[in-house]
C-alpha positions as CSV (number, residue, x, y, z in Angstrom):
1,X,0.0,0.0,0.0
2,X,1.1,3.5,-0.8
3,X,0.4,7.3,0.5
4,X,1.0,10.7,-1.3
5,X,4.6,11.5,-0.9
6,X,5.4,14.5,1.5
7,X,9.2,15.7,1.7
8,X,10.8,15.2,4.9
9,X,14.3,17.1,4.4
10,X,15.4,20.2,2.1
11,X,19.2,19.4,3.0
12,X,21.2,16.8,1.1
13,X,22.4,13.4,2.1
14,X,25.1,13.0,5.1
15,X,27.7,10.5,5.8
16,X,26.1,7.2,6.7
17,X,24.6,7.2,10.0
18,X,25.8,10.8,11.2
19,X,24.3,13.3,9.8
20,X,21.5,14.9,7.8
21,X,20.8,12.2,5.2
22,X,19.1,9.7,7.9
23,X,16.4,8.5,9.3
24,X,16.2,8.0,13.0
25,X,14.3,4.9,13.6
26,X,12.4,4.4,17.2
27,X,12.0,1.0,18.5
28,X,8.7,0.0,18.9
29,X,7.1,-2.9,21.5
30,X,8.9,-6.7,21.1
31,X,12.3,-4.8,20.9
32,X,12.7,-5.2,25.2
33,X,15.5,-7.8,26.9
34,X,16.5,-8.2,30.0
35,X,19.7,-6.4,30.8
36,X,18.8,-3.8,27.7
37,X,20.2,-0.7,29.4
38,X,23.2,-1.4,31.7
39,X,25.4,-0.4,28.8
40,X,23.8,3.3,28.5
41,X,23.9,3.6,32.7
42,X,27.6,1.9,33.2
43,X,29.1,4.6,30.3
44,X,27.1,7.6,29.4
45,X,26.2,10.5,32.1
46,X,23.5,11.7,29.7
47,X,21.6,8.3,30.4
48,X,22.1,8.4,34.0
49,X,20.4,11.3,33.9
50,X,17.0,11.0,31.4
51,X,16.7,7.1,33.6
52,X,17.1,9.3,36.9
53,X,14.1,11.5,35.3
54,X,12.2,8.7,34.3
55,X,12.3,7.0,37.5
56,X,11.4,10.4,39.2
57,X,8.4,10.8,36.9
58,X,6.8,7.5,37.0
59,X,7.4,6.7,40.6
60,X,8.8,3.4,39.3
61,X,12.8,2.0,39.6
62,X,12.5,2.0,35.5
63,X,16.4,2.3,35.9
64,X,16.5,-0.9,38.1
65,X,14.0,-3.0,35.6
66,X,15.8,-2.1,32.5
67,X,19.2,-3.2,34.1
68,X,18.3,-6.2,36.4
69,X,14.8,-6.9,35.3
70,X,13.2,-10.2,34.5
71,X,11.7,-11.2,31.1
72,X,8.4,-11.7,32.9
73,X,8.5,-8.2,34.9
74,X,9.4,-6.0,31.2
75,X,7.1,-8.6,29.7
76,X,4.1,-6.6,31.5
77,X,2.9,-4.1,28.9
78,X,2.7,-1.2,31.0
79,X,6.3,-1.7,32.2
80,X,7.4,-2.4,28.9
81,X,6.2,0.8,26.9
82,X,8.1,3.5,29.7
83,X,10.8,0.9,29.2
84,X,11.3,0.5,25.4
85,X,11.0,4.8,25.8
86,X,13.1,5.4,28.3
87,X,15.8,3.0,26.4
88,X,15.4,4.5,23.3
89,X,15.3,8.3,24.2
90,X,18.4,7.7,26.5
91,X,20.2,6.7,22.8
92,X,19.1,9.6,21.5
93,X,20.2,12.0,24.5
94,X,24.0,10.9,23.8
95,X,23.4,10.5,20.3
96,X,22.5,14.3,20.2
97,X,25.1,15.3,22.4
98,X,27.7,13.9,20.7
99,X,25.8,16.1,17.4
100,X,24.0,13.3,15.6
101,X,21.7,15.5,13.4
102,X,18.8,13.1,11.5
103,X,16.5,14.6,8.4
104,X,13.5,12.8,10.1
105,X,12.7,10.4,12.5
106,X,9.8,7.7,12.6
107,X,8.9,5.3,15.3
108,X,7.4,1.8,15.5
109,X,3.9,2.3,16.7
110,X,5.4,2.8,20.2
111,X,8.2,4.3,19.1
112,X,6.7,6.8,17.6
113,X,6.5,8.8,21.0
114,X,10.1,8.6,21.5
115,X,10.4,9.8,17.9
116,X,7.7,12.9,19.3
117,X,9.6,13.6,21.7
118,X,12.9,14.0,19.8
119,X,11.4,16.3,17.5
120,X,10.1,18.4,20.6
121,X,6.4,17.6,20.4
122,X,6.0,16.0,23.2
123,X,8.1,16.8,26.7
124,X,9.9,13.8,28.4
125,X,7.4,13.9,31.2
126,X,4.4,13.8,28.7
127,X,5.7,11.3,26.8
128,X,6.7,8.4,29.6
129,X,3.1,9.3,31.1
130,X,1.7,8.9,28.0
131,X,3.3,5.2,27.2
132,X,2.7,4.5,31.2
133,X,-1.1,4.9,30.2
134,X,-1.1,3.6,27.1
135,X,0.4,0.3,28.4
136,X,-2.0,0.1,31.4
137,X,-5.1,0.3,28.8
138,X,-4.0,-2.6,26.4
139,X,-3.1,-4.5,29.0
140,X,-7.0,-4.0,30.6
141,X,-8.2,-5.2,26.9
142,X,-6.0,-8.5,26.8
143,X,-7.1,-9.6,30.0
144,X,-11.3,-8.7,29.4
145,X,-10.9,-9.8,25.7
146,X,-7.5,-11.6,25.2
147,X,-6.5,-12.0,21.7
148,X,-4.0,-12.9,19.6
149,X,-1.6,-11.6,16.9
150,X,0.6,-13.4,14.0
151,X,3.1,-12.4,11.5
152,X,2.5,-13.7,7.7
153,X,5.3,-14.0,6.0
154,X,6.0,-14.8,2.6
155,X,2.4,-13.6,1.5
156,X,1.8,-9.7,-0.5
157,X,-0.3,-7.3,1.8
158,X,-3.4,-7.9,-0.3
159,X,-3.5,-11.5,-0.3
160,X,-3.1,-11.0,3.8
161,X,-6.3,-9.0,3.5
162,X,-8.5,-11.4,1.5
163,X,-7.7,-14.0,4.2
164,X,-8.8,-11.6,7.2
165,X,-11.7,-10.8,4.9
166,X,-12.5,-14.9,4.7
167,X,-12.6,-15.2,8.5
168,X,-15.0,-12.1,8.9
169,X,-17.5,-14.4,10.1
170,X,-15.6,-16.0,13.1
171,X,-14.3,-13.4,14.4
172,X,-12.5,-9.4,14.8
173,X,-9.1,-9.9,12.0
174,X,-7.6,-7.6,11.1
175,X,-4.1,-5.9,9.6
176,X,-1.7,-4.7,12.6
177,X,1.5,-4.0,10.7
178,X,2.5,-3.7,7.5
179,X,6.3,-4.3,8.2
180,X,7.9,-5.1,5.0
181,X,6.6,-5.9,1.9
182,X,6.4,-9.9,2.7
183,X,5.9,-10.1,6.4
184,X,2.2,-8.3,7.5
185,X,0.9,-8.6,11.1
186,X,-2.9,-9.9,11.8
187,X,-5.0,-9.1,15.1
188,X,-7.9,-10.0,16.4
189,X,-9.7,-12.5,18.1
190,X,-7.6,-16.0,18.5
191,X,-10.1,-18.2,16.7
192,X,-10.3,-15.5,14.0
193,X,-6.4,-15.2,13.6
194,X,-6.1,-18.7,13.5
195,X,-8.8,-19.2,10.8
196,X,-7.0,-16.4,8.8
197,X,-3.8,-17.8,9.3
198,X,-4.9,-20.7,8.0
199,X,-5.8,-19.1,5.3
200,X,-3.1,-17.4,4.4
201,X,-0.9,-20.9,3.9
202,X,-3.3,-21.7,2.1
203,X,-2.7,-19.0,-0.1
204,X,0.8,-19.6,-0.6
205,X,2.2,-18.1,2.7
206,X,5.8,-19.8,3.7
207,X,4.7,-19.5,7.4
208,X,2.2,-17.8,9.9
209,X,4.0,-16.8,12.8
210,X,1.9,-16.4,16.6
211,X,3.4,-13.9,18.3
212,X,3.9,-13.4,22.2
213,X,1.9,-10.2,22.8
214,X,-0.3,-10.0,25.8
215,X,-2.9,-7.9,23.8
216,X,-4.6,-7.8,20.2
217,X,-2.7,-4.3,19.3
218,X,-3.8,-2.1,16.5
219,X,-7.6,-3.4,15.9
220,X,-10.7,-2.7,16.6
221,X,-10.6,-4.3,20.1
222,X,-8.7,-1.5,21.3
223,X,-11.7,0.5,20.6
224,X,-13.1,0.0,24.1
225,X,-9.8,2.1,25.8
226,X,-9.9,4.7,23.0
227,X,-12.2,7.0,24.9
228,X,-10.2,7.0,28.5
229,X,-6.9,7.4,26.4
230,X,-8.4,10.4,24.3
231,X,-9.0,12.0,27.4
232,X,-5.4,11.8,29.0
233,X,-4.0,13.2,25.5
234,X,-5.9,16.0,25.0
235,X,-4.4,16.9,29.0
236,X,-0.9,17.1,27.2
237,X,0.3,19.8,25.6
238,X,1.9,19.1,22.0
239,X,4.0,21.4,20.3
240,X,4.6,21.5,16.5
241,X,7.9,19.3,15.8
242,X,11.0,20.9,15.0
243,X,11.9,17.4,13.3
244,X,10.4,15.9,10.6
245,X,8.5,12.9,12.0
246,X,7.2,10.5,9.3
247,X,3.9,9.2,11.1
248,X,3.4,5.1,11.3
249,X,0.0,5.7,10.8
250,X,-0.6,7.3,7.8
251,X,2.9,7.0,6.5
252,X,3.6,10.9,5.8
253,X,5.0,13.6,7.5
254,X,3.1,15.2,10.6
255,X,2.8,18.9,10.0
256,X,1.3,20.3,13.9
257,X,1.5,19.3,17.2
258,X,-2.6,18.9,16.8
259,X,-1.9,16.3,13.8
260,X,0.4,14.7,16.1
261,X,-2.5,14.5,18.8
262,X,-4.9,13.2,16.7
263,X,-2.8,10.1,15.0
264,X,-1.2,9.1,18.3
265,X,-5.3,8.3,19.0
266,X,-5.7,6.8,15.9
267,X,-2.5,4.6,16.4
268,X,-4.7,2.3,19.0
269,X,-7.0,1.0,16.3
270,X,-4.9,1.9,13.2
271,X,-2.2,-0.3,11.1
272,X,1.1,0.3,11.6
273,X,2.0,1.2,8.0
274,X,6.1,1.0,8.6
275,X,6.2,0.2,4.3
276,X,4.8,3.4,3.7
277,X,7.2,5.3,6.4
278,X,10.1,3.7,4.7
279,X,8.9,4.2,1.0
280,X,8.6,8.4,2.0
281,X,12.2,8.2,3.3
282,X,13.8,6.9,0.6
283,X,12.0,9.5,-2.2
284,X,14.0,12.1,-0.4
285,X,17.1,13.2,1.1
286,X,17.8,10.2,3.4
287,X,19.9,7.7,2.5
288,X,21.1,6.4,5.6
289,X,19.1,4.9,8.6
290,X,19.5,4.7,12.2
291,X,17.6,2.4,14.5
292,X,17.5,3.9,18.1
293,X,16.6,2.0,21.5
294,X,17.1,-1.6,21.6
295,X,17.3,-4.9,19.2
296,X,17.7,-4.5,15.2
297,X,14.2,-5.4,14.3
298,X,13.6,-2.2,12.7
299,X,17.3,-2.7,11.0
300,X,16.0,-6.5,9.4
301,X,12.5,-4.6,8.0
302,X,14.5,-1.5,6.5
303,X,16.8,-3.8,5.1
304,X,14.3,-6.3,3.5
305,X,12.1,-3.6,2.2
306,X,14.6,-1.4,0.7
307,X,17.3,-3.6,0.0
308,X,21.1,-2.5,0.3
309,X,21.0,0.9,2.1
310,X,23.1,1.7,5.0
311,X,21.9,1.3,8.4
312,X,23.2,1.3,11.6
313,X,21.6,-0.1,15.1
314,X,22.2,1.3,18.4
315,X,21.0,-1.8,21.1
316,X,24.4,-3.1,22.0
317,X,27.7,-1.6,23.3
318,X,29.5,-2.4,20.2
319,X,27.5,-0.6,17.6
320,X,26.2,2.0,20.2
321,X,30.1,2.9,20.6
322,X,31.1,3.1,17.4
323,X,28.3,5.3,15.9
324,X,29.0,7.7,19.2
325,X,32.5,7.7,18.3
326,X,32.0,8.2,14.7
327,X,30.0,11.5,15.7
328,X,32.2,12.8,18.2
329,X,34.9,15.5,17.0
């Protein structure tokens, strides 16, 4: 699927990974690991401070969990959302101290808060309250109306969505993500996912994937928290971004803070169209990417969609150290 294009840089391409020809990629939920940021605290003041902030505004020991915690404890969604932010805006902190200067940033559903908050639309304390919230509701809609979600793979978008249209009558299915051109996340209700799924092979799919989410994300289910969460974002101000942000929702550039509002509401019931962010970064000046926060999954989908562009990841100490090294003077 594609979206009217909508320029996201009027400067020209960088040096890979540094400067103003990239995209800054945001890590979205499923990225989280036990351990994934003693690196940042052990070596980099800046992240001492943003976790010190984040603990202070969440009343939680977010610095403790994303250091010592247990898969099951960053497992629970609304400890894993301030988590995966936290993590990934810490990166970005150093990052931009040591002057790592993007065209645009994006984020992975989730991520796209941290990528808000880098472009100054959101504040820190807005955003970690925000994704505290967020992660509370979705985890209320699992556990009154658990559901399921599964990767296709090997199958074109459209095909995905004639077998979701096939199981209409067993149940909510529906597209989650659009994450490369042959791998496109289904939600819904189990029997229904599994009926699509099913479909789907049938279709010529290599495999259906079930994946370990506590919640149906990104369908219609989440309809039933949209209300409470609408609420708690119109309390938050947002400012127009000083970054380009390519939105995962509609796949184009976000003009206002206001726009920005608006799709982060639409995000709960929306597909994550992360084909159509990628598509609007290449047609212009960005020719480099950069995932930020933890794990490479965003690094695999960039580099299976667009094939042999440069991209760097930033979720261990290796890479981490030698982008920050590559920046600083």
């Amino acid at each position: 699927m594609t979206s009217r294009t909508s320029s996201v840089s009027s400067g020209s391409p960088g040096s890979p990974g540094t400067q103003s020809g990239c995209l800054a990629m945001f890590a979205g939920q499923g990225s989280q690991r036990p351990g994934m940021a003693g690196h940042l605290l052990d070596t980099y003041p800046a992240a001492r401070r943003l976790f010190a902030r984040a603990d202070e505004i969440l009343g939680l020991p977010l610095s403790r969990i994303c250091v010592t915690g247990s898969k099951e404890e960053l497992a629970r969604t609304e400890i894993t959302q301030p988590a995966i932010a936290a993590t990934s805006l810490a990166v970005w902190d150093l990052l931009s101290e040591a002057g790592y200067r993007p065209a645009a940033a994006a984020g992975h559903s989730l991520g796209e808060y941290a990528a808000l908050t880098a472009a100054g639309t959101l504040s820190l304390e807005s955003a970690l309250e925000l994704v505290r919230l967020r992660g509370r509701l979705m985890g209320e809609v699992a556990r009154e109306s658990p559901g399921a979600m599964a990767a296709v793979v090997g199958l074109p978008a459209d095909k995905v969505l004639a077998a979701c249209a096939g199981a209409e009558g067993v149940g909510v299915v529906q597209v989650a993500n659009y994450n490369e051109p042959l791998q496109t996340v289904i939600s819904g209700h189990a029997r229904a996912v599994g009926e699509a799924g099913r479909a789907a092979l049938d279709a010529g799919a290599e495999r259906v994937v079930t994946l370990d989410v506590g919640a149906p994300f990104h369908c219609s289910l989440m309809q039933a928290v949209e209300e409470e969460f609408t609420r708690a974002l119109a309390a938050q101000p947002f400012a127009d971004p000083v970054l380009p942000v390519i939105s995962s929702v509609t796949g184009t550039r976000i003009r206002s803070g206001e726009e920005a509002r608006e799709l982060l509401r639409r995000q709960l019931t929306q597909p994550v169209r992360w084909v159509d962010v990628l598509h609007t970064a290449a047609r212009h000046p960005v020719s480099a990417y950069t995932e930020i926060g933890p794990g490479r999954v965003l690094s695999g989908l960039a580099r299976r969609t667009l094939g042999d562009v440069d991209i760097r990841s930033t979720g261990d100490p290796r890479r981490l150290k030698a982008l920050h090294d590559a920046l600083a003077p």
